[in-house]
N, C-alpha and C positions, 0 to 999 in steps of 0.2 A: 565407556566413552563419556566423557564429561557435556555440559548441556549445551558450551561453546564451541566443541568439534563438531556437534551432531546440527548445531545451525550454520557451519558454514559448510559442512559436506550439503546440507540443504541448498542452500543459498546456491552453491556452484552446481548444483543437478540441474540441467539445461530442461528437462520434463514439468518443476515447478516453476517456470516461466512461459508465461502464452504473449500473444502479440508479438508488435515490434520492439526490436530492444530498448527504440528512447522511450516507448510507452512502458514495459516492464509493468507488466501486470505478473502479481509471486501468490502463489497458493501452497503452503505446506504446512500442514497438521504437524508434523516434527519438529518445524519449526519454533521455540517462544517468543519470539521478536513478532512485536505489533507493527510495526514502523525498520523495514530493512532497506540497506541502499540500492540503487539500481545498477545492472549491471554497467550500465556506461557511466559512470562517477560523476562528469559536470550533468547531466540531466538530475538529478538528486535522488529523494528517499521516495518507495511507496510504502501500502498498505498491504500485508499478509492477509490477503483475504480468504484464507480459511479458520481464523479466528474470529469468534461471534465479534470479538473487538473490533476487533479490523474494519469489519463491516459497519459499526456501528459510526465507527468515526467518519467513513465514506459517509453515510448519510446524513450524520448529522453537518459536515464540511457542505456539501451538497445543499442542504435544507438552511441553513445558514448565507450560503451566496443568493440561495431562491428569496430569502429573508433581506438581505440587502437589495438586492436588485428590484425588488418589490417596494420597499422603502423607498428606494433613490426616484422610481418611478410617480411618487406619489408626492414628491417633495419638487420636481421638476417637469 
């Protein structure tokens, strides 16, 4: 099975999705996709977070808005 079949049998297993669907939080190790779509199309893409990547991009996106909004606070 090629690396493209084995991420969308991922993708459509209803087991690596927790939450709600427009939140679409995706966990799977079989996965390679760092960044997959969600399952409702207009709410957009998450983060595979079971890739150290994935994670890493959560926090630093995270640590990043704590970085502006800290700035923006300091400037006004």
């Amino acid at each position: 099975m090629e690396q493209a079949e084995i991420n969308q049998c991922e993708w459509g297993n209803p087991e690596n999705w927790s939450g709600p669907k427009w939140l679409g939080v995706y966990f799977s190790k079989k996965d390679s996709r760092i960044w997959v779509p969600k399952p409702v199309a207009y709410t957009g893409w998450t983060l595979n977070l079971a890739h150290s990547s994935g994670v890493a991009c959560l926090f630093t996106m995270f640590g990043l808005a704590l970085l502006a909004a800290v700035a923006a606070g300091r400037y006004f």
